[in-house]
N, C-alpha and C positions, 0 to 999 in steps of 0.2 A: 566638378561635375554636379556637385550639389546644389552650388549655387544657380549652375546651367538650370535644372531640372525645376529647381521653385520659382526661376524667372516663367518656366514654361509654364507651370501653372498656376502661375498671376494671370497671365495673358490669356490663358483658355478659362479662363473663370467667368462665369454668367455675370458674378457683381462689379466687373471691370469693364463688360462689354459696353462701349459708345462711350468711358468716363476715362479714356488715358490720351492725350492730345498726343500731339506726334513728337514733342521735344523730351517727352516722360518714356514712349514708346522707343524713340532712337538712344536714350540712355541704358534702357535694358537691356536693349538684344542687341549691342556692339561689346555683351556677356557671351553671345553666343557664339559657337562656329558656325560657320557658312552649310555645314551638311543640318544643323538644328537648326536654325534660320530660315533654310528654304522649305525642311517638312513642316515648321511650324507655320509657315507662307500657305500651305496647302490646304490648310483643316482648320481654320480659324473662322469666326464668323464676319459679315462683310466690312462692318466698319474696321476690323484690323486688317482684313486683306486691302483696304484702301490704304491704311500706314505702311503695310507688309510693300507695295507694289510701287511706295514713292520712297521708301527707307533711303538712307544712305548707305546702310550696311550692304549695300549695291557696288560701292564703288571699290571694294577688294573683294575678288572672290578665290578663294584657297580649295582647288581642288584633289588637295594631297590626300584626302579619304577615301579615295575613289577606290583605292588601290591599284595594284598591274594588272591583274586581271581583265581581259575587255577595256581598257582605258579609254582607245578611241572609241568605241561603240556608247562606250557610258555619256562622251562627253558628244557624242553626235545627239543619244538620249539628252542631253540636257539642253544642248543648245534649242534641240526642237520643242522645247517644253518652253525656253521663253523668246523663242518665236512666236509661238500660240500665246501668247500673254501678250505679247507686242497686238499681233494682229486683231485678236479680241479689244482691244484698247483698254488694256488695264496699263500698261506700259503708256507712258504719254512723256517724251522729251522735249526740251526747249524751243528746238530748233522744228520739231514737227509743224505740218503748216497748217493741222488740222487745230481745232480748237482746243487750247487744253482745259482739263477737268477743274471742276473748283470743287474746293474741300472746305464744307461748312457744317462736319459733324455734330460740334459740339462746344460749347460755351471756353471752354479752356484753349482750342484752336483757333488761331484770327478771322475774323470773316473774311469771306470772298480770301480770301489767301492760296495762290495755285502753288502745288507742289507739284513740280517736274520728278520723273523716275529719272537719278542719276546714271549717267554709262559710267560700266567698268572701267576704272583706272587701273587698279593692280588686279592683275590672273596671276596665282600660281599655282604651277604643275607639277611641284615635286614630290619626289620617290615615283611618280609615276611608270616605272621600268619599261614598262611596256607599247606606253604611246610613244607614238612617230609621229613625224611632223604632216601626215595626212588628218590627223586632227586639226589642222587649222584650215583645212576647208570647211569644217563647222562653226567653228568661230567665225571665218571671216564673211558667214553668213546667215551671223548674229547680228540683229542691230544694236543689243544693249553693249556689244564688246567691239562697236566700231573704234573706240576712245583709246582703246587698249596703252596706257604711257608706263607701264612697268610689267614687265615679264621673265618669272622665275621657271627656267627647266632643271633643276637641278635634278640628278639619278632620273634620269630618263632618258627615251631611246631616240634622241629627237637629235639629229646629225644636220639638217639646214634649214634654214629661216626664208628657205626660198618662198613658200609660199606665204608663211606671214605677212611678208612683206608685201605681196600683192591686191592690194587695198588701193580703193582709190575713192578718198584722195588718201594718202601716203600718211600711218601713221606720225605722230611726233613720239616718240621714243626717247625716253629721261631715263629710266636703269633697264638693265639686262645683269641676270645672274644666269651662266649660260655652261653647261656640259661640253665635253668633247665635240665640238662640228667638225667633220672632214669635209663639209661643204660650203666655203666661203668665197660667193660670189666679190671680185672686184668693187661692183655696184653697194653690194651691200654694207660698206664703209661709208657710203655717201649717202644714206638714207639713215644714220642717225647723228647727225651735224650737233646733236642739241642734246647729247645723252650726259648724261652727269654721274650715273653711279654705273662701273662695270665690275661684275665679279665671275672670275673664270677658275671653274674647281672642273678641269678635264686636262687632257693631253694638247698643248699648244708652241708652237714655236717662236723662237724667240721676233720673228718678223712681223707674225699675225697678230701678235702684242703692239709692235712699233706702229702698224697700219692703225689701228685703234685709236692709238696714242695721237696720231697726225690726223685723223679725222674727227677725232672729240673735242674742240678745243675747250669745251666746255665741261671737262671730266672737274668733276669733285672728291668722287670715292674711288678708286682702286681696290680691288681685292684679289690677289692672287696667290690661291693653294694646292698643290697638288697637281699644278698646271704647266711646272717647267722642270726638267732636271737640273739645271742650272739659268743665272740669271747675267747673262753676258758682257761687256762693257758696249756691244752697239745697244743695247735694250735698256742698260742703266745710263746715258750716255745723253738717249731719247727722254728718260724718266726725269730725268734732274734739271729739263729744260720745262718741264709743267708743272708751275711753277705757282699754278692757279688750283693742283690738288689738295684737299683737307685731311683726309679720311685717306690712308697704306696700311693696305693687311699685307703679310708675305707669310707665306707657311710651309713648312715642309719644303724648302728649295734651298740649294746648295748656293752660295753667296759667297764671295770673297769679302772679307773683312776691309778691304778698302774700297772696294762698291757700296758697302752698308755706310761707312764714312762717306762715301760721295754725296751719298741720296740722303744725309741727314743733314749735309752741312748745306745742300743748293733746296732743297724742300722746304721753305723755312715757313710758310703758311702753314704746314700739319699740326692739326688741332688733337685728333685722334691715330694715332699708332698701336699698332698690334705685329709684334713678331712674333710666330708661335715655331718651336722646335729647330732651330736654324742655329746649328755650332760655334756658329762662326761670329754669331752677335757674342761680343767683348762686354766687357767691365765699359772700356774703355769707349766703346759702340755708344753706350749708354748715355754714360756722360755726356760724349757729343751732342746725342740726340737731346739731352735735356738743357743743352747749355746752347745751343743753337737756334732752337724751336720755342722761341718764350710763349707762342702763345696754348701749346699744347697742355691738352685738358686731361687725355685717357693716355695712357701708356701700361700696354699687356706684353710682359715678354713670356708669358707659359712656356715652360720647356728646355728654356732657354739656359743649361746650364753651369754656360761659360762665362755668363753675366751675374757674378754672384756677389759685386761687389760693389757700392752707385756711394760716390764722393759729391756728387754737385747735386743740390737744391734746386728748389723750385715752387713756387708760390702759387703757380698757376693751373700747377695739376691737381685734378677731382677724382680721376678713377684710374688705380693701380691695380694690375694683377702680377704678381711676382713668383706664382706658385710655382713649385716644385723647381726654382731655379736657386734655392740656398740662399737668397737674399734674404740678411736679420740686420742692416741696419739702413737707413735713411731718412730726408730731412724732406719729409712735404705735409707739412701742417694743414695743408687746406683739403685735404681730401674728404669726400664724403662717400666712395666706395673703397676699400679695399679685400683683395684675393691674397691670402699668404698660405695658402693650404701645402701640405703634399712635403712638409716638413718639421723638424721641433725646434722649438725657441724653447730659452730659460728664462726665469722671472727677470735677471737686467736684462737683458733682449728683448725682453716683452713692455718691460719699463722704457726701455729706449727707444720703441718704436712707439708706442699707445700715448705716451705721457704730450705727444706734441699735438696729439691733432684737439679741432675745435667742433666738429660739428661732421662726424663721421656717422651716415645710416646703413649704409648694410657693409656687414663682416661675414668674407668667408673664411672660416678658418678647417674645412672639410679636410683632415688625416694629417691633420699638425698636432697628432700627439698633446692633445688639450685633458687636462685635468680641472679638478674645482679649483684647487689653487692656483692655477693659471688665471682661469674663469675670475676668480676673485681682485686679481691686479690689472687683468684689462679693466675689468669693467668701473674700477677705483675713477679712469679717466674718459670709458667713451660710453657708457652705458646707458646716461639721460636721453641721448639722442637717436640712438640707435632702432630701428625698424625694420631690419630683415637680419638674420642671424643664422650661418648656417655648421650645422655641427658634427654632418654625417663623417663616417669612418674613424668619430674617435674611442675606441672600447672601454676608457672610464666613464663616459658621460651618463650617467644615472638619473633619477627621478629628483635626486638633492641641486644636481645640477642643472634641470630644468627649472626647479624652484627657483636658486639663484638668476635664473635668466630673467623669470616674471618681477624677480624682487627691485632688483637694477637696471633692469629697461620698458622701463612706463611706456614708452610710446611702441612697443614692438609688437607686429602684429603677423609676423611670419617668421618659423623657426625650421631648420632642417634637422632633422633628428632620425638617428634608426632606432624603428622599431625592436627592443628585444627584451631579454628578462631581466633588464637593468628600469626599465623605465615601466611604471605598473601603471594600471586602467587608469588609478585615480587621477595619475598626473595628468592622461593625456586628455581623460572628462575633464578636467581643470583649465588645461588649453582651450577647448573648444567653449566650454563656459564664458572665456574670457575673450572671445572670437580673432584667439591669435589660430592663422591656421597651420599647420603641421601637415610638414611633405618629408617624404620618404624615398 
């Protein structure tokens, strides 16, 4: 927020106005969110509402601030606030047939160089609890949100896409992260031929998955939590035949330990995997997955902890999250994230994991029971490298302990730590002296 606040007033400063070109301009304020971005659009003087009105910071806009309250009303307010921008002609697209503006501010921006206002690629509406899908008659009589190619409802009260979909011409739709629909038109499978990332956190069945599945051929990402009670042999049957997916989340859904074999052994493209809280992922789950799948990069089993035990290697994996599944031993040297929180290792344990890797930047180790002495043996082998460090919920971690963090990880510039009466002002004035920032 800090950093938020002194961008803002860079930009509202008299000694800036007409000397920041637009590639200096689009570097700061993609600092900001979308709710400081658009006040900051309002009250600036003209040479930055002409950066403000071609930004790119256009092209995702996150309306999760809005809150439930009035949601649709808010976002009827908005849409009709850059409607008036369109019509005024400060908004100027590519494709418009009128003339577009030329931008010859100032010595640092190219001459005669036209900058188009980009349209909306990504909207997201989440937690918005209270908007219903009548807000997309506002939208869809938006011109900057004709583009619309990614759209998040997550917690919100939006049950059909009927109206979205009535655009013409017919959006092209690449992801959808989408809430319980009880309203899924036939038609509506046929109008995203071209979607690449789905992620469904509601109440769904296992068929309204399979239509999905037979209509995307072009899915990439899967993401399914909280969306099925169980996960069937027609629906994993379906799964194991796309074969062209990267990206399988499953979370929270009751699996049979030989469908989890199925989908590890016919999935053999998955670069990234996440199985969160699912009993039924094995030791043995595991293994598969990592002996089948050579080219996978992430694997997260959070929660998982029936999986407490990984025999087979891998050279190709970068990002593990193992926490609170009891896993203390494994063999992947090439990682540069690791997650092992949410339990204790011993100094060999600590030695037998830490001692392999080469080139590891962020470690979580949040309520594994971390002391200095621990502190002291990891960091023997991954410390040089290291850049994010997270250290919440361990109750030895002291001001000594932060010392050691600064002393052995030169390159670190983000630390998790709780605040309390173990870590005193000096240390944390010490952090910010040294512009590592410190989250809580």
């Amino acid at each position: 927020m800090e950093l938020k606040n002194e961008i803002t007033v860079i930009l509202n400063s008299n000694k800036t106005s007409g000397k920041i070109s637009k590639p200096i301009f689009e570097i700061l304020v993609q600092y900001m969110d979308f709710k400081m971005f658009f006040r900051f659009g309002t009250r600036v003087c003209k040479t930055f509402r002409g950066l403000f009105f071609n930004s790119s910071r256009w092209r995702i806009i996150d309306l999760s601030f809005l809150g439930s309250v009035d949601a649709n009303f808010k976002i009827y307010k908005l849409c009709g606030t850059l409607r008036s921008y369109h019509q005024n002609g400060n908004f100027i697209f590519e494709d418009d047939e009128e003339n577009p503006i030329t931008n010859t501010t100032n010595d640092e921006t190219a001459t005669n160089k036209i900058f188009y206002t980009p349209y909306v690629e990504t909207l997201i509406l989440d937690s918005l609890d209270k908007a219903t899908e009548d807000c997309f008659k506002h939208i869809n009589n938006c011109r900057i949100m004709n583009k619309i190619e990614n759209l998040s409802l997550f917690k919100t009260n939006i049950r059909s896409l009927n109206i979205f979909f009535e655009t013409n011409p017919p959006r092209n739709i690449i992801s959808l992260a989408l809430p319980t629909l009880t309203d899924i038109q036939a038609n509506h499978y046929k109008k995203i031929p071209n979607l690449q990332s789905l992620a469904l956190n509601g109440i769904y069945q296992p068929v309204q998955i399979i239509k999905f599945l037979d209509s995307c051929k072009s899915l990439k990402k899967l993401d399914i939590f909280h969306s099925l009670k169980s996960l069937d042999e027609n629906l994993s049957s379906k799964l194991i035949t796309c074969t062209q997916i990267t990206h399988l989340r499953l979370s929270n859904i009751d699996i049979d330990t030989d469908i989890l074999l199925t989908i590890f052994m016919n999935l053999i493209n998955l670069e990234h995997l996440v199985v969160h809280n699912i009993a039924q992922l094995s030791s043995a789950c595991v293994d598969t997955a990592i002996e089948s799948l050579k080219n996978l990069k992430e694997l997260n089993i959070k929660f998982c902890r029936n999986a407490n035990k990984i025999t087979e290697s891998s050279k190709s994996l970068q990002i593990f999250d193992c926490s609170y599944s009891g896993i203390k031993s494994f063999e992947f040297p090439n990682l540069i994230s690791l997650t092992i929180g949410g339990y204790s290792l011993n100094n060999y344990e600590i030695f037998d994991i830490f001692s392999q890797f080469h080139s590891l930047k962020y470690l979580d180790l949040g309520r594994a029971d971390i002391t200095n002495e621990k502190l002291q043996t990891i960091f023997k082998y991954v410390g040089k490298d290291l850049e994010v460090i997270n250290l919440l919920d361990n109750k030895s971690i002291s001001s000594d302990s932060v010392d050691l963090v600064i002393s052995k990880c030169p390159k670190l510039f983000k630390l998790f730590i709780d605040k309390n009466q173990n870590i005193s002002k000096e240390t944390i004035e010490r952090l910010k002296s040294l512009n590592i920032l410190l989250k809580n």
